[in-house]
N, C-alpha and C positions, 0 to 999 in steps of 0.2 A: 504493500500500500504506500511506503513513505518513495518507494523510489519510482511507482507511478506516478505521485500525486509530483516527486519534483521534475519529471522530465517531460510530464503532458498533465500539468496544473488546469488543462482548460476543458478538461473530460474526465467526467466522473469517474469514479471506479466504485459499484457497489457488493457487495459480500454477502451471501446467503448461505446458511447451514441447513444442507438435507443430511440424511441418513446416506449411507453408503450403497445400499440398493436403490435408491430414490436417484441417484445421481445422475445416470447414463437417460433415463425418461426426463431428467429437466431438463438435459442437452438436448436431445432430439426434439424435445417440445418449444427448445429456442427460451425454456427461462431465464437461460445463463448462455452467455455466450462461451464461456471454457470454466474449465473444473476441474479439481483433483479427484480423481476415481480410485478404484481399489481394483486389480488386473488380478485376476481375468473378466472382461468381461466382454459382453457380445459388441463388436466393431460395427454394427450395420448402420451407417450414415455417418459414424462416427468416425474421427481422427484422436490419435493417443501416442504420448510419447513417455518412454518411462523417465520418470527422476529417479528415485532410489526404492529401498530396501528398508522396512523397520525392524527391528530387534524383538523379539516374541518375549511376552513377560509374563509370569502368573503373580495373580493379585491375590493375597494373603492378611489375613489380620495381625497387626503388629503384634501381636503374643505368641504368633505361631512358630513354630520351630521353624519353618522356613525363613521369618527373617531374620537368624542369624548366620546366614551364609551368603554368598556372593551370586553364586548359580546354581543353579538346579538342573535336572536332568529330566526325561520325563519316566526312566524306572525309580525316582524318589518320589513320586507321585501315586504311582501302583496303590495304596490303600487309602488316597483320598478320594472325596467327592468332587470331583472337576465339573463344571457347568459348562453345560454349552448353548447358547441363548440360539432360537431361530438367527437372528440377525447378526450369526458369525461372521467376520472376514476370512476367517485362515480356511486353506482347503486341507480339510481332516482325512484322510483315509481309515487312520484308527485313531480318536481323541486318548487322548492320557486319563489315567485314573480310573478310577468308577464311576459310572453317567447317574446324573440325579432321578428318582422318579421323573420329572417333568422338566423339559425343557422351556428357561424362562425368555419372553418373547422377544427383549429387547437387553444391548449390553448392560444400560442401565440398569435394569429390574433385578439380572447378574449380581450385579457388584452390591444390590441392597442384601441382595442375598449372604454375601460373603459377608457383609460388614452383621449379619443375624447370626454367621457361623454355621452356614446349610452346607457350605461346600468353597471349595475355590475357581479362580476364572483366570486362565489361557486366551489373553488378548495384543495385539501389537499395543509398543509404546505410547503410541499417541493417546490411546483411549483409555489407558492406564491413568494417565496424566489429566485428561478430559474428566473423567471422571474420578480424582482425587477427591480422598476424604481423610480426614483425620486420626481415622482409626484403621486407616489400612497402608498397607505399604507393597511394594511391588518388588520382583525378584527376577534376573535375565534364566531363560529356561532354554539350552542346547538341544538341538536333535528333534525340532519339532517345524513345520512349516514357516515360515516368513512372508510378511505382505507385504506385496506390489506397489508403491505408488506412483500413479502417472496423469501427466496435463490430457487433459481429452477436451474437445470442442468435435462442434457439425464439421463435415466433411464440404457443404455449401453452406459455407459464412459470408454473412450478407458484411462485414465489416475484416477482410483480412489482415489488411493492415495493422491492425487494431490487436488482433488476436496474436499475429508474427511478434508482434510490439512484446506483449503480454507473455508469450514463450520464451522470448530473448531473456528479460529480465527475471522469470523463474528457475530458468537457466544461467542467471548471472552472467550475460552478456552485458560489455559496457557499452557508452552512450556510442559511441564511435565506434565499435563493430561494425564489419564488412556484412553480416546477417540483420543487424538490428536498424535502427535509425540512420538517414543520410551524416557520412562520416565529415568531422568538421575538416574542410580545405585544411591543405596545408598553407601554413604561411613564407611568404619569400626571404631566400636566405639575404640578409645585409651582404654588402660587399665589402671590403678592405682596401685601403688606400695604401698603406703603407707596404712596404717592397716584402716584407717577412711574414704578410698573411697568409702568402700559400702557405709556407714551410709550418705556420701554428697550427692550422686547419687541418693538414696533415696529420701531424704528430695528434689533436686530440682527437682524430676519427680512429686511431689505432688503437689508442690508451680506451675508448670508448666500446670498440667492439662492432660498431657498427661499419655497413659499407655503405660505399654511396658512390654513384655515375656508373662507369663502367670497372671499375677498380678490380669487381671480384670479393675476394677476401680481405678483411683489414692488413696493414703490413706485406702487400703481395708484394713480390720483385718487380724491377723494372722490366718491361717486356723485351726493353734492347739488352737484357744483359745486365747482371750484377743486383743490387738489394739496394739503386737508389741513386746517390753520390757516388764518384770516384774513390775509393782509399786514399788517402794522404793528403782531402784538398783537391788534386791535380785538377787541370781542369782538360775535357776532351779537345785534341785538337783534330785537323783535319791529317787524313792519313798520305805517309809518303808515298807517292807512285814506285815502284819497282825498274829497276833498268831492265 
């Protein structure tokens, strides 16, 4: 938000929280122009690129033996209650633990659970943290699925530009990227009056690293021969004919 509002101060940017299955039906239904989604999910109409990976965590009441360790596994789970709410993200083949009688509907309704002591909850970090409380604490758990997050928008965006804009900067492209916004001109080099400006401009493109004209490589040799100057001073003369 802070580095749309500074680089296109003159067009809104507004923010809406759906649910993670709700997401891909606002895109297509054009309530949002882009969105973070939760991968996998059905591509039809839709455009998505992944940004990263979150960290699986299980949420636990701060008394429980699990929070005193760092990670967990999911055979240290084997004789809990692990809950697995309809409105899971992770893709389960087999969940961890023992399944509650009743599967609760949403992750929230979950975590009230854990914080009653019904069972624990297997969710990415974000919603660990989304849904902090006070009396619960969260634990990193190896060896279990991980979720997807990725930008997704309509595949026909009536505003590209807009959306391009909007990807660049979640992808932390800067203003001047060659993908992002028209790159600021460069400005023109001063020139040097004095006789020894070539020889400084020189010496600091070397020390600098960069190249510039036809040069090549910083510090390249002279192309007639040798690494520059003469050795010793001398200065080139013109060569003597042969008898």
């Amino acid at each position: 938000m802070r580095i749309w509002n500074e680089r296109l101060p003159d067009i809104p940017l507004t923010l809406s929280t759906v649910s993670a299955a709700e997401a891909p039906g606002v895109l297509r239904g054009r309530g949002a122009d882009a969105g973070f989604v939760r991968l996998p999910i059905d591509r039809t109409e839709l455009s998505a690129i992944p940004l990263y990976t979150e960290t699986t965590v299980v949420v636990v009441p701060k008394d429980h033996l699990i929070a005193a360790v760092e990670e967990v596994s999911p055979e240290d789970l084997a004789d809990e209650i692990v809950l697995h709410p309809l409105d899971d993200t992770l893709d389960w083949e087999h969940p961890p633990g023992r399944p509650a009688l009743e599967r609760p509907a949403t992750t929230e309704d979950a975590i009230e659970l854990v914080a009653a002591g019904v069972g624990l909850l297997v969710v990415p970090q974000s919603l660990a943290r989304l849904h902090h409380r006070k009396d619960l604490t969260y634990r990193t758990i190896t060896g279990v699925p991980e979720s997807r997050v990725a930008l997704s928008w309509p595949e026909e965006e009536i505003t590209p530009d807009l959306v391009e804009e909007f990807i660049g900067i979640v992808r932390g492209r800067t203003v001047n990227s060659s993908r992002g916004r028209t790159p600021t001109p460069p400005q023109p080099k001063q020139k040097r009056a004095d006789k020894g400006g070539a020889q400084r401009k020189s010496a600091a493109g070397k020390g600098s690293g960069k190249t510039s004209g036809k040069t090549g490589k910083p510090g390249a040799k002279n192309p007639r021969g040798g690494s520059g100057a003469p050795k010793g001073g001398a200065q080139r003369g013109k060569p003597r004919r042969r008898p």
